[in-house]
PDB file of N, CA, C and O in Angstrom:
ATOM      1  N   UNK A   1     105.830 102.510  95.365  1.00  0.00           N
ATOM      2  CA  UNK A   1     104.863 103.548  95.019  1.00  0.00           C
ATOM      3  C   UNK A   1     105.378 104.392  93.862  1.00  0.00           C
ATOM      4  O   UNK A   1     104.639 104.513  92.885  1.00  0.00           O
ATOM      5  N   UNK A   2     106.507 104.957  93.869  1.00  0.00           N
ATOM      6  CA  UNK A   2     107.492 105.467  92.547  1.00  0.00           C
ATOM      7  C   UNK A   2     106.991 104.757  91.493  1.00  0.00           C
ATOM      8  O   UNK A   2     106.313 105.285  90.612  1.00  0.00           O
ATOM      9  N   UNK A   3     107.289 103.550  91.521  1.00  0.00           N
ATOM     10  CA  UNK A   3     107.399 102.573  90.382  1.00  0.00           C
ATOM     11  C   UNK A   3     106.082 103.192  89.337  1.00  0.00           C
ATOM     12  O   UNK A   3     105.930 103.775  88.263  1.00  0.00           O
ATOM     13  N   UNK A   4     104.968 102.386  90.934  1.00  0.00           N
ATOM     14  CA  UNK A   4     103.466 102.974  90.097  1.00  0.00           C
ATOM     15  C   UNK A   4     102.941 103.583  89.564  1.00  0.00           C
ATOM     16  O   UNK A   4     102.197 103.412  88.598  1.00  0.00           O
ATOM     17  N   UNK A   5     103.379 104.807  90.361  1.00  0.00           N
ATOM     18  CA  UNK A   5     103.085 106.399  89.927  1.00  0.00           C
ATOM     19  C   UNK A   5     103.549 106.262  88.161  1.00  0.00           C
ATOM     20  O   UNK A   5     102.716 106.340  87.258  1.00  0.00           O
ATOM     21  N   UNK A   6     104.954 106.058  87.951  1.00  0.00           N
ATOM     22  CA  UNK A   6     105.702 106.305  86.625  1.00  0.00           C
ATOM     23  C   UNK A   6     105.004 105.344  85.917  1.00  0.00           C
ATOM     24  O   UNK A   6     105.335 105.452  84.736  1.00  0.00           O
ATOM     25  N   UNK A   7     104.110 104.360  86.083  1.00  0.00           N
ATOM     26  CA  UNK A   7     103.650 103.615  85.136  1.00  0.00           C
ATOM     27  C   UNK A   7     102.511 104.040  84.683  1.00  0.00           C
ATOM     28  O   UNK A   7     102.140 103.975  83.511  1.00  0.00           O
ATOM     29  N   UNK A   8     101.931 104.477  85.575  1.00  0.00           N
ATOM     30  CA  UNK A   8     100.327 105.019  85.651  1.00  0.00           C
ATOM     31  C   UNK A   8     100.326 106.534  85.878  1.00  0.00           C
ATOM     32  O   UNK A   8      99.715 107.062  86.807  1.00  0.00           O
ATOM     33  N   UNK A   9     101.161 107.296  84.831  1.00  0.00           N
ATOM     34  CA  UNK A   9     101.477 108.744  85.360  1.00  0.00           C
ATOM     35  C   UNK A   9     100.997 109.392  84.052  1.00  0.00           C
ATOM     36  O   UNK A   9     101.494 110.439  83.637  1.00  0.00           O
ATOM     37  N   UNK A  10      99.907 108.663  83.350  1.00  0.00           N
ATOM     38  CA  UNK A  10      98.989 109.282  81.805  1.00  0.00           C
ATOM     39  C   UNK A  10      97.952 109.298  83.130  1.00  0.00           C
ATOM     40  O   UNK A  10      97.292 110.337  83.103  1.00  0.00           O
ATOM     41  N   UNK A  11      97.571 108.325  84.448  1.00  0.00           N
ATOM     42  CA  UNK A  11      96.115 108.088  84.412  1.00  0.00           C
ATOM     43  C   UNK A  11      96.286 108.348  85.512  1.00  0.00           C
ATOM     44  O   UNK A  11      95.172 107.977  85.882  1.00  0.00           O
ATOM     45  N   UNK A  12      96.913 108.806  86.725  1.00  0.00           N
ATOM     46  CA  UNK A  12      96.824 109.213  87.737  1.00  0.00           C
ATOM     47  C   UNK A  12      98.085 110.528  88.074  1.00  0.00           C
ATOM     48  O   UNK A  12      99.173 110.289  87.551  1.00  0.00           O
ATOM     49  N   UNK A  13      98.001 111.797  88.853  1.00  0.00           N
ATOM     50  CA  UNK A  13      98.999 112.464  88.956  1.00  0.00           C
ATOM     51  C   UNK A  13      98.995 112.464  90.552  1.00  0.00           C
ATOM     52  O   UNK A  13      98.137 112.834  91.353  1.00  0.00           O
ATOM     53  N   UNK A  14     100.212 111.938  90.713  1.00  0.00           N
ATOM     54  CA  UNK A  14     100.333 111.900  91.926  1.00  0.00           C
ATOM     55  C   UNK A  14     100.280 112.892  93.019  1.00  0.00           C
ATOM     56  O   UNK A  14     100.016 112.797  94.218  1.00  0.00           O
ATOM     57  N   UNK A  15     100.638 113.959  92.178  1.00  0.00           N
ATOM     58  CA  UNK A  15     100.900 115.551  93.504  1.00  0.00           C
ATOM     59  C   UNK A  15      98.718 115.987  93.850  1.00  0.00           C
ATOM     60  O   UNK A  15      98.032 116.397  94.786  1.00  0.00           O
ATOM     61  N   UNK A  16      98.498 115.530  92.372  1.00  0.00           N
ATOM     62  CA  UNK A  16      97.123 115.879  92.744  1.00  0.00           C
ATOM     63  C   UNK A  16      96.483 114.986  93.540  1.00  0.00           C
ATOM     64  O   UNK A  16      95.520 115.391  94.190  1.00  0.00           O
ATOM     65  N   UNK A  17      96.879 113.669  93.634  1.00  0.00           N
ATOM     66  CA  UNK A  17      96.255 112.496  94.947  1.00  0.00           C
ATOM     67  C   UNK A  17      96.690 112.573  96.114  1.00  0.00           C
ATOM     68  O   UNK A  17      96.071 112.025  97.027  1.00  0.00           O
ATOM     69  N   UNK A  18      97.734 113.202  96.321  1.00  0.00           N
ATOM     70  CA  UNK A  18      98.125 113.343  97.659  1.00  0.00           C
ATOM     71  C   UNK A  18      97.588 114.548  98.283  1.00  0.00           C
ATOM     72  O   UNK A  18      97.464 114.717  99.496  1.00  0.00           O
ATOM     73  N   UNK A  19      97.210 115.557  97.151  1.00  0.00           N
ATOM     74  CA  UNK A  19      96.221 116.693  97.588  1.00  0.00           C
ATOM     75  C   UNK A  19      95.157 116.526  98.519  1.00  0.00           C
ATOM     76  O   UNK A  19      94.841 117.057  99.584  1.00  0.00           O
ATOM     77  N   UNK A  20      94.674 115.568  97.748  1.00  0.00           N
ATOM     78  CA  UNK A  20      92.994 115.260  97.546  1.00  0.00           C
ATOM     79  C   UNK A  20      93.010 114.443  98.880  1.00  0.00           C
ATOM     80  O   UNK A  20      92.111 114.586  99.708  1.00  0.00           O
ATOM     81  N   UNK A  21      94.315 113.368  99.112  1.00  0.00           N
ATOM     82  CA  UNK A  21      94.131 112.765 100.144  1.00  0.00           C
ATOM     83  C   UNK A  21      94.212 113.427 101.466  1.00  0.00           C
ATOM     84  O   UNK A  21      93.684 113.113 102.533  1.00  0.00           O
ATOM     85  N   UNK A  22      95.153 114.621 101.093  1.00  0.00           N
ATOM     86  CA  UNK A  22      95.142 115.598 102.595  1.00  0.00           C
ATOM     87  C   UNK A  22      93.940 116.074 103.179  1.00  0.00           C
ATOM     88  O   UNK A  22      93.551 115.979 104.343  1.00  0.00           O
ATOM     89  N   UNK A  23      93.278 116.739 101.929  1.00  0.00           N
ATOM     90  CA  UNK A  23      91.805 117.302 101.795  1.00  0.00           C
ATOM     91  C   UNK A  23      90.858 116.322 102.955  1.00  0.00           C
ATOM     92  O   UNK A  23      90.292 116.640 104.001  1.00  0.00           O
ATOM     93  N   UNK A  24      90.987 115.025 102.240  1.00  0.00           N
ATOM     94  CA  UNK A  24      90.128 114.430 102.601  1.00  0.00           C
ATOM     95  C   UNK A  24      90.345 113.791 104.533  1.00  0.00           C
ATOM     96  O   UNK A  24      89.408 113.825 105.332  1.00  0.00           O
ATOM     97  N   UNK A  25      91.385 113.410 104.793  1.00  0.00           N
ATOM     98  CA  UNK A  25      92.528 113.526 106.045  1.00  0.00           C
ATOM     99  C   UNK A  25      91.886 114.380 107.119  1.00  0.00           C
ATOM    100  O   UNK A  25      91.360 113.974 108.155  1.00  0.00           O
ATOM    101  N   UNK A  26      92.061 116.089 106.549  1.00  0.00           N
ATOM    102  CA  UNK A  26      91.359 116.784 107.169  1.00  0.00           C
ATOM    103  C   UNK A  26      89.948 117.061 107.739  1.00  0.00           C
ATOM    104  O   UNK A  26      89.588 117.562 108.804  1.00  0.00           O
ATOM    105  N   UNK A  27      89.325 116.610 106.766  1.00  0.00           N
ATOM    106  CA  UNK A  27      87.555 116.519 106.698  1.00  0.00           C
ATOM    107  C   UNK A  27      87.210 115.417 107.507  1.00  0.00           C
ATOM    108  O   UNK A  27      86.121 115.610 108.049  1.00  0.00           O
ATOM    109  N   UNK A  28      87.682 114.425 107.770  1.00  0.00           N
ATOM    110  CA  UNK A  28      87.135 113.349 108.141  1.00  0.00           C
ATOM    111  C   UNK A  28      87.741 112.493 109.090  1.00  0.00           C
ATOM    112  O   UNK A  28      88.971 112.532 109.062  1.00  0.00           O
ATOM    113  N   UNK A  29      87.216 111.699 109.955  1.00  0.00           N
ATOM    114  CA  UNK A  29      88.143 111.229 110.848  1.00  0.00           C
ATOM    115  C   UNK A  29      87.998 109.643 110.820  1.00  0.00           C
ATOM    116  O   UNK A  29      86.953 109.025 111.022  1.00  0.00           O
ATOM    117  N   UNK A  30      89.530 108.982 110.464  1.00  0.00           N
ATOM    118  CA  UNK A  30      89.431 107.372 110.550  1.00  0.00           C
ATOM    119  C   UNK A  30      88.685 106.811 111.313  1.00  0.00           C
ATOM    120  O   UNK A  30      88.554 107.148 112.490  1.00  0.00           O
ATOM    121  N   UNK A  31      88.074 105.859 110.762  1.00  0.00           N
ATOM    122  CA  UNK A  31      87.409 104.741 112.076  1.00  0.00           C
ATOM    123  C   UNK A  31      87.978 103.543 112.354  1.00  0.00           C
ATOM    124  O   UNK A  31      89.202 103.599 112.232  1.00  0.00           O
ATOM    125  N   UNK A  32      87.817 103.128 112.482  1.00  0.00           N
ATOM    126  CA  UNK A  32      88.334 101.715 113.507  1.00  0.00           C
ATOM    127  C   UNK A  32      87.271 100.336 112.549  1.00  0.00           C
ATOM    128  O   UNK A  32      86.058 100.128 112.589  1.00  0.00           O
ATOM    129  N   UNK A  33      88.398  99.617 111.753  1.00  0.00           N
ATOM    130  CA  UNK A  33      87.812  98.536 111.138  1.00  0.00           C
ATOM    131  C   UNK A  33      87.815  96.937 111.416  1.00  0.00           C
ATOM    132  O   UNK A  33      88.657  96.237 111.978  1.00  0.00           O
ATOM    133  N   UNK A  34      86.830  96.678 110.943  1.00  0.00           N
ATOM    134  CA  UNK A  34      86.535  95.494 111.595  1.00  0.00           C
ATOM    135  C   UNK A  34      86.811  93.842 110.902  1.00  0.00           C
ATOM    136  O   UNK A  34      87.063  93.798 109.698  1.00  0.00           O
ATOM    137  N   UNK A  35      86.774  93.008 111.404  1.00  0.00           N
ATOM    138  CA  UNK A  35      87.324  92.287 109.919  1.00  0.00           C
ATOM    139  C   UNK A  35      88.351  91.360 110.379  1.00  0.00           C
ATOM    140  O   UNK A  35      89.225  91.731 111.162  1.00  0.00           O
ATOM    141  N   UNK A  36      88.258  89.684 109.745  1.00  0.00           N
ATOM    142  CA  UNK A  36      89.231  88.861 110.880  1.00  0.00           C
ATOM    143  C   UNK A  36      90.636  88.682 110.301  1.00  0.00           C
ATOM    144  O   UNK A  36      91.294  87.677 110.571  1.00  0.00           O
ATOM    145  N   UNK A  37      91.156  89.776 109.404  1.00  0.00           N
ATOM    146  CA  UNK A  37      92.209  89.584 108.755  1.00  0.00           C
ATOM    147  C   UNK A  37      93.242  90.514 109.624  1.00  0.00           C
ATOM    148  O   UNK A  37      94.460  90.514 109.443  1.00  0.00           O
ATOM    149  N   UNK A  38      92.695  91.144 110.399  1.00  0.00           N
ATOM    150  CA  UNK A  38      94.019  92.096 111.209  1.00  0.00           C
ATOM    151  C   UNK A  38      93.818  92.262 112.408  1.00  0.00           C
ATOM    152  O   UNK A  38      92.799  91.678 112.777  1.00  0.00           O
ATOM    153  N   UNK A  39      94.488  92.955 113.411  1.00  0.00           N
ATOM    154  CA  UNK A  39      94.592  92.814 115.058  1.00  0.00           C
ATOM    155  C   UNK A  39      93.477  93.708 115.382  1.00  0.00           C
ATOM    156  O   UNK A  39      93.084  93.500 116.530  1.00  0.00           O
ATOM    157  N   UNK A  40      92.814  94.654 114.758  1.00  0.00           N
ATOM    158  CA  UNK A  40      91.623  95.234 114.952  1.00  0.00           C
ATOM    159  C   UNK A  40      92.748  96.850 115.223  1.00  0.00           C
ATOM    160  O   UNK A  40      92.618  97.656 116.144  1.00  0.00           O
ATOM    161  N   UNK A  41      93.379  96.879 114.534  1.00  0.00           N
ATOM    162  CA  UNK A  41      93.925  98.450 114.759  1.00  0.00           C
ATOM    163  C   UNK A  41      94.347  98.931 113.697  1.00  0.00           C
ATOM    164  O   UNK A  41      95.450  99.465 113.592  1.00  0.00           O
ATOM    165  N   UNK A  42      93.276  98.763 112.506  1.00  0.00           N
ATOM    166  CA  UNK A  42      93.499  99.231 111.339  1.00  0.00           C
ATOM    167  C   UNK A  42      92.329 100.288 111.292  1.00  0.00           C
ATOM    168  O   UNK A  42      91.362 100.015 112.003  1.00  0.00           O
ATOM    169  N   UNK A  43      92.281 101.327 110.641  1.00  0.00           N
ATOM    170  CA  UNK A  43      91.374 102.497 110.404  1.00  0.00           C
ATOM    171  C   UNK A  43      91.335 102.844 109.303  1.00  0.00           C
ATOM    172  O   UNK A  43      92.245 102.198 108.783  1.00  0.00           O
ATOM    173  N   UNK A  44      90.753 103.630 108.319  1.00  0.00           N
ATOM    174  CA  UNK A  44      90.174 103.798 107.387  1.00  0.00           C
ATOM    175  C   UNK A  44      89.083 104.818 107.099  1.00  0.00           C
ATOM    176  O   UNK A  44      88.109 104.859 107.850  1.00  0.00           O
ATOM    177  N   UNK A  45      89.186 105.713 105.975  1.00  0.00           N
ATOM    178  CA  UNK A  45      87.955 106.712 105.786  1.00  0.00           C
ATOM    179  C   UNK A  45      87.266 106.024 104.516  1.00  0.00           C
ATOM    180  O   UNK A  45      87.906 105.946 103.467  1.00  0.00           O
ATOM    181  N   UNK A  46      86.044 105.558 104.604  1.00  0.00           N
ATOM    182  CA  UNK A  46      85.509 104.643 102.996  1.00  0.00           C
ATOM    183  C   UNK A  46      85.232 105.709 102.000  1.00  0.00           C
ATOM    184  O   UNK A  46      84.799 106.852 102.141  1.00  0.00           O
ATOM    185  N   UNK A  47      85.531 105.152 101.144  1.00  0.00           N
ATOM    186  CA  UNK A  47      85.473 105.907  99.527  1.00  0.00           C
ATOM    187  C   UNK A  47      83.901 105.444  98.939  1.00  0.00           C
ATOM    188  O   UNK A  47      83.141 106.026  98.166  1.00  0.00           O
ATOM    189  N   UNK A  48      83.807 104.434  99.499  1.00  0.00           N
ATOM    190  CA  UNK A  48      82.532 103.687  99.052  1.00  0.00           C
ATOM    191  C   UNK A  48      82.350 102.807 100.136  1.00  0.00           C
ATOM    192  O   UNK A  48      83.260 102.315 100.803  1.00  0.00           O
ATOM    193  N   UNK A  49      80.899 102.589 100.320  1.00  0.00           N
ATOM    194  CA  UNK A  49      80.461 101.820 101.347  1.00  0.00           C
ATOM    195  C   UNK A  49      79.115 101.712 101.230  1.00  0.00           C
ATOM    196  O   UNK A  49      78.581 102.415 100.372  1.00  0.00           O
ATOM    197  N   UNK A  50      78.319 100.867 102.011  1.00  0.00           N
ATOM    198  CA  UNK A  50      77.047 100.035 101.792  1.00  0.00           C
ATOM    199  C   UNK A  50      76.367 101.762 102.034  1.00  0.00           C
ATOM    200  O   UNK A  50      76.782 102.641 102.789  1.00  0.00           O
ATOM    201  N   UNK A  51      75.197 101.782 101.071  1.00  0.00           N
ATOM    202  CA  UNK A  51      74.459 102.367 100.926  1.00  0.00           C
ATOM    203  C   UNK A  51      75.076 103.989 101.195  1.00  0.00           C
ATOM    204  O   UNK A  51      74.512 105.016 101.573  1.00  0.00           O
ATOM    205  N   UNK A  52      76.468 103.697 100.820  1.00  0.00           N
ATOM    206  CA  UNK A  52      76.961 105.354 100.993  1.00  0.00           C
ATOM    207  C   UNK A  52      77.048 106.131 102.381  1.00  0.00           C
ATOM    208  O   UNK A  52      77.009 107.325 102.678  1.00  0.00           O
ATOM    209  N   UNK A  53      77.214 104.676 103.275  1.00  0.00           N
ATOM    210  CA  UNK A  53      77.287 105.143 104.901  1.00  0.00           C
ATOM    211  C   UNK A  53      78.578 105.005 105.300  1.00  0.00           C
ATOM    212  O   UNK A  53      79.053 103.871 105.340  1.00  0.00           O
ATOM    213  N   UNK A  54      79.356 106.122 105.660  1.00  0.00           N
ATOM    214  CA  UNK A  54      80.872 105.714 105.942  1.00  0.00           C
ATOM    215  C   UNK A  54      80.969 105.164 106.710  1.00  0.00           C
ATOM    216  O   UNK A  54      81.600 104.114 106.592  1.00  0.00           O
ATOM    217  N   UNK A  55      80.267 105.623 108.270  1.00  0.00           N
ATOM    218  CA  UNK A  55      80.424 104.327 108.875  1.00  0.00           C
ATOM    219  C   UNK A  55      80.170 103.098 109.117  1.00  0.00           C
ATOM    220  O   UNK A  55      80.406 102.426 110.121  1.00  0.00           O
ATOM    221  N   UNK A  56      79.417 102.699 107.639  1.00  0.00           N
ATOM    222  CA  UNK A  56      79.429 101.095 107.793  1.00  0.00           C
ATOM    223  C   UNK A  56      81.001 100.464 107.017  1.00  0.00           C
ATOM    224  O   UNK A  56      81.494 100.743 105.924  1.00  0.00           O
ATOM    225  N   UNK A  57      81.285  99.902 107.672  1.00  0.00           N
ATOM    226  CA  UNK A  57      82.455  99.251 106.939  1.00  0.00           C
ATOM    227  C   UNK A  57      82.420  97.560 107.027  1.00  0.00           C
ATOM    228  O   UNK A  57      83.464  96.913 107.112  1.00  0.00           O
ATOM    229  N   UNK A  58      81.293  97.032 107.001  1.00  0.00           N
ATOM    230  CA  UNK A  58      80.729  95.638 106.734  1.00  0.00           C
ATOM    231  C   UNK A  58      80.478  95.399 105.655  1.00  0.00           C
ATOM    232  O   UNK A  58      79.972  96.320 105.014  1.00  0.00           O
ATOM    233  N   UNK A  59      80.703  94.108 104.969  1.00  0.00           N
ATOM    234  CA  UNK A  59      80.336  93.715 103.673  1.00  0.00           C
ATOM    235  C   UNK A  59      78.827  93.258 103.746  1.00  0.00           C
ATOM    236  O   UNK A  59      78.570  92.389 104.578  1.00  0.00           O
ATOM    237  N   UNK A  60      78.002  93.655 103.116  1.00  0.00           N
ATOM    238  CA  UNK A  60      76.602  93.424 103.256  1.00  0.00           C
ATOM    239  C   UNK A  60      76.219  92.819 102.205  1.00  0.00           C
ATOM    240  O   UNK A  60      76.940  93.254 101.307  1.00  0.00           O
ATOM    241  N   UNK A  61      75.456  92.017 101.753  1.00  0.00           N
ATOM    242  CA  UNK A  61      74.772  91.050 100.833  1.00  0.00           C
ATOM    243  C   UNK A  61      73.490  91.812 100.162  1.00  0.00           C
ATOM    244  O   UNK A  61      72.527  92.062 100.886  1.00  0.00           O
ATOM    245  N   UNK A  62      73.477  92.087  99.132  1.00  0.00           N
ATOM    246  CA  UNK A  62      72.438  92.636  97.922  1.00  0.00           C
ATOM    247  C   UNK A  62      72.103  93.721  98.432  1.00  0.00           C
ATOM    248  O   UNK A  62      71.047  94.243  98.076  1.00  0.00           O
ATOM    249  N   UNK A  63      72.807  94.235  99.254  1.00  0.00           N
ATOM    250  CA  UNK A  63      73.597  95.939  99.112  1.00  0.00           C
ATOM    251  C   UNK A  63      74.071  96.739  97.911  1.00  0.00           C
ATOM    252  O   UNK A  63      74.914  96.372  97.093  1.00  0.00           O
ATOM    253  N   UNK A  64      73.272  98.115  97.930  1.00  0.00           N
ATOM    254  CA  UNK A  64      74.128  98.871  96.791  1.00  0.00           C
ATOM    255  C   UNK A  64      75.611  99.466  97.728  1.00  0.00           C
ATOM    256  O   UNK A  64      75.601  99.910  98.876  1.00  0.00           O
ATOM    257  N   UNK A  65      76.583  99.331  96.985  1.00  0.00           N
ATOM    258  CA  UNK A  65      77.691 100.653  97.472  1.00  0.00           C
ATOM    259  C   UNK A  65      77.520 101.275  96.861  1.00  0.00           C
ATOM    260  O   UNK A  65      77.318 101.065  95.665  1.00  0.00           O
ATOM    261  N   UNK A  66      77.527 102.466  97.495  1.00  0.00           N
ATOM    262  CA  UNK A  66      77.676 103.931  96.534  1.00  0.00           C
ATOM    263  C   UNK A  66      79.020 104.737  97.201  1.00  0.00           C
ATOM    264  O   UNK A  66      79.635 104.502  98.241  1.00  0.00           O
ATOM    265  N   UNK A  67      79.190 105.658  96.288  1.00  0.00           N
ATOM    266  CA  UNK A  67      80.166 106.882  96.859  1.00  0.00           C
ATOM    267  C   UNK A  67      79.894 107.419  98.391  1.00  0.00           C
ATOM    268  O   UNK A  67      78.840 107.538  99.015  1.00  0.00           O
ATOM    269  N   UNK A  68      81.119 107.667  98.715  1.00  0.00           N
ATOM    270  CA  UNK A  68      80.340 108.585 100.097  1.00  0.00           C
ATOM    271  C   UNK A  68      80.665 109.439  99.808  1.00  0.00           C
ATOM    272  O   UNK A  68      81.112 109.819  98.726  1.00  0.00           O
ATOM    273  N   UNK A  69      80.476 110.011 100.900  1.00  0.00           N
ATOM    274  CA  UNK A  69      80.976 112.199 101.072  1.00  0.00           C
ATOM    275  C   UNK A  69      82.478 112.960 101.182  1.00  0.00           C
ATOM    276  O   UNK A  69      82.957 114.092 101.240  1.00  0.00           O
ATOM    277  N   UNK A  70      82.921 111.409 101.169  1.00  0.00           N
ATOM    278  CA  UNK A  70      84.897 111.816 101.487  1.00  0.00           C
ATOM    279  C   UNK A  70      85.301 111.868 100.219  1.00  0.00           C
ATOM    280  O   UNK A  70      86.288 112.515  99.870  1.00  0.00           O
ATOM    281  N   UNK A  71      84.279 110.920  99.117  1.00  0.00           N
ATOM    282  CA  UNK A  71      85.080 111.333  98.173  1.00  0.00           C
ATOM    283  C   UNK A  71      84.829 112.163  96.932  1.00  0.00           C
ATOM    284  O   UNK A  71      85.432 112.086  95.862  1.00  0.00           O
ATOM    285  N   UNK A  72      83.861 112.949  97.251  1.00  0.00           N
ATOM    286  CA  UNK A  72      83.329 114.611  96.765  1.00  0.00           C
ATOM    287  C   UNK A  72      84.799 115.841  97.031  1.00  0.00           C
ATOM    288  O   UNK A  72      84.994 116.979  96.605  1.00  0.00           O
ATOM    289  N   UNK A  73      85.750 114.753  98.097  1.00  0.00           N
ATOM    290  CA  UNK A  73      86.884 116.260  98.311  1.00  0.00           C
ATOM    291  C   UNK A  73      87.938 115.432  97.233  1.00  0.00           C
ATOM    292  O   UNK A  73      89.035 115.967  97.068  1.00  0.00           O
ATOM    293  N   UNK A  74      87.680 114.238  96.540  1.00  0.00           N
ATOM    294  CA  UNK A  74      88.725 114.026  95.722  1.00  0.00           C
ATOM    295  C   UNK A  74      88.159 113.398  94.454  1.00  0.00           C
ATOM    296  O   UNK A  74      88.042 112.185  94.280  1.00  0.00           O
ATOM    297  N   UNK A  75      87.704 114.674  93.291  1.00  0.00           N
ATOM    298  CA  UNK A  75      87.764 114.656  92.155  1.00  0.00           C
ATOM    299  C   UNK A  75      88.695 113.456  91.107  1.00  0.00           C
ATOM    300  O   UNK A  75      88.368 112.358  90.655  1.00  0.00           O
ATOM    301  N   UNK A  76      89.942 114.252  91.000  1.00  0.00           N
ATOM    302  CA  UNK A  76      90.888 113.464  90.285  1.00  0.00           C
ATOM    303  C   UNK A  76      90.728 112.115  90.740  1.00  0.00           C
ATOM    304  O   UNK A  76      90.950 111.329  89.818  1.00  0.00           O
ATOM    305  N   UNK A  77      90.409 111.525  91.873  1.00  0.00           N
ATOM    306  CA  UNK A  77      91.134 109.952  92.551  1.00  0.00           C
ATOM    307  C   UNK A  77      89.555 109.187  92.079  1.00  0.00           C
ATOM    308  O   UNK A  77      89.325 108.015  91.782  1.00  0.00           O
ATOM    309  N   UNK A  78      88.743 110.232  92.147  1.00  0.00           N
ATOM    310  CA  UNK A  78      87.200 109.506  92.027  1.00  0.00           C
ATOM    311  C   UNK A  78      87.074 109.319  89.878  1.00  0.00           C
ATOM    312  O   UNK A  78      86.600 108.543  89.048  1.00  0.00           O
ATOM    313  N   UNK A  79      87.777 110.481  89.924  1.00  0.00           N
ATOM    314  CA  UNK A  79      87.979 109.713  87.897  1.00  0.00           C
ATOM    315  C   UNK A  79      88.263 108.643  87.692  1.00  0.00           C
ATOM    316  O   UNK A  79      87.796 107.924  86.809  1.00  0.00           O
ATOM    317  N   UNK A  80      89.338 108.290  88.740  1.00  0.00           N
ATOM    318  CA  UNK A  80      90.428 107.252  87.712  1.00  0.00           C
ATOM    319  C   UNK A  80      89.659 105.772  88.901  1.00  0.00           C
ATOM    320  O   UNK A  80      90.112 104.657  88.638  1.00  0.00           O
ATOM    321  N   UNK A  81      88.939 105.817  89.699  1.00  0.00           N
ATOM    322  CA  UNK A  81      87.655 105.110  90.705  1.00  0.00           C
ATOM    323  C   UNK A  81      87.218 104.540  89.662  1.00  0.00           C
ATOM    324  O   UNK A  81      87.371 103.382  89.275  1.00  0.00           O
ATOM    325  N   UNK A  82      86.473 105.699  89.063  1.00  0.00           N
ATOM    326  CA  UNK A  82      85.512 105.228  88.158  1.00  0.00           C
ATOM    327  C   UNK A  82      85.688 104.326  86.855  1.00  0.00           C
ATOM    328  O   UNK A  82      84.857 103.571  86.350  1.00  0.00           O
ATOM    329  N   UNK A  83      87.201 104.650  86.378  1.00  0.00           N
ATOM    330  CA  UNK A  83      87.499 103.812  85.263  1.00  0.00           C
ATOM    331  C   UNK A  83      87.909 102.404  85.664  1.00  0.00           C
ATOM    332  O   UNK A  83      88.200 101.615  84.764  1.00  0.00           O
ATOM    333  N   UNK A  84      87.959 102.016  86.942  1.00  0.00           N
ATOM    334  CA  UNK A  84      87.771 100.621  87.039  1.00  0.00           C
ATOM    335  C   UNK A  84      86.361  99.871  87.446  1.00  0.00           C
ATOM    336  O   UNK A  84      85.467 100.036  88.276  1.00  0.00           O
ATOM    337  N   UNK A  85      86.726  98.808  86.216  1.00  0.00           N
ATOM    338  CA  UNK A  85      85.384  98.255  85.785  1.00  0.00           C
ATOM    339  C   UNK A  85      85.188  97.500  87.036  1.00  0.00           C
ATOM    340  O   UNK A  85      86.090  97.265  87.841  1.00  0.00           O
ATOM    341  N   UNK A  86      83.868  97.107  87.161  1.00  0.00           N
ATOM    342  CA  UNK A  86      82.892  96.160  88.149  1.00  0.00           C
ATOM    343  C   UNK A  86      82.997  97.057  88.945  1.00  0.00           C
ATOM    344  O   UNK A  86      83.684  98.061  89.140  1.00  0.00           O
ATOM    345  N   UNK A  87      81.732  96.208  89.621  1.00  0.00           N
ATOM    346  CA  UNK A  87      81.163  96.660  91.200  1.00  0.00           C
ATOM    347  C   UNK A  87      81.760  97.233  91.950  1.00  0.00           C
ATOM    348  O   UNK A  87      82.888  96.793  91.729  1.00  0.00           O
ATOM    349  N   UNK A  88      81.913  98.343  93.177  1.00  0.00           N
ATOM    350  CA  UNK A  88      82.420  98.628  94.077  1.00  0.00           C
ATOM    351  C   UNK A  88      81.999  98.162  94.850  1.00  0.00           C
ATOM    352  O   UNK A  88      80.776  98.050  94.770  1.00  0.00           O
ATOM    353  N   UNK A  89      82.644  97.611  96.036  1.00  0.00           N
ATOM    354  CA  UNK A  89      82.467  97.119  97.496  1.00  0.00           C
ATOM    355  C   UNK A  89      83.539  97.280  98.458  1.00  0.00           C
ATOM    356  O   UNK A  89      84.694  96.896  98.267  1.00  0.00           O
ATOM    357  N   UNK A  90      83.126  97.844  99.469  1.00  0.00           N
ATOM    358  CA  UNK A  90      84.585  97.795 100.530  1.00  0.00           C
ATOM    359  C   UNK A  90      85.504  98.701 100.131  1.00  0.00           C
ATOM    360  O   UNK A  90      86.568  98.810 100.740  1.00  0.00           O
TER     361      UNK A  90
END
């Protein structure tokens, strides 16, 4: 994570993402995800999700994702979101 930070430290500041992630920590409470890649005890708050519903965390077919509401508490993390190109999903 060091490494990253120092590489990507023009386009992300780290003290301000860990802010944003507390922020957001607080506001909101993990859910329980679904999905046949793990033992089913993984959780997660979505940044984006089908039609901007956090608690969907299904990949849906000719679905819009949009932003959700968790990530209105993180500005900075939703900039540098946005500068990666293509679609959001998941």
């Amino acid at each position: 994570m060091n490494y990253a930070c120092e590489i990507y430290s023009n386009i992300i500041n780290p003290q301000i993402a860990l802010e944003e992630y507390r922020k957001i920590e607080k506001k909101f409470v993990p859910i329980k995800q679904h999905g046949p890649y793990h033992d089913g005890s993984w959780k997660s708050i979505a940044l984006f999700a089908a039609n901007g519903d956090m608690k969907n965390d299904k990949l849906i077919q000719d679905v819009e994702y949009k932003k959700t509401s968790a990530l209105s508490f993180a500005p900075h993390l939703e900039a540098l979101i946005d500068k990666i190109p293509g679609k959001k999903k998941e």
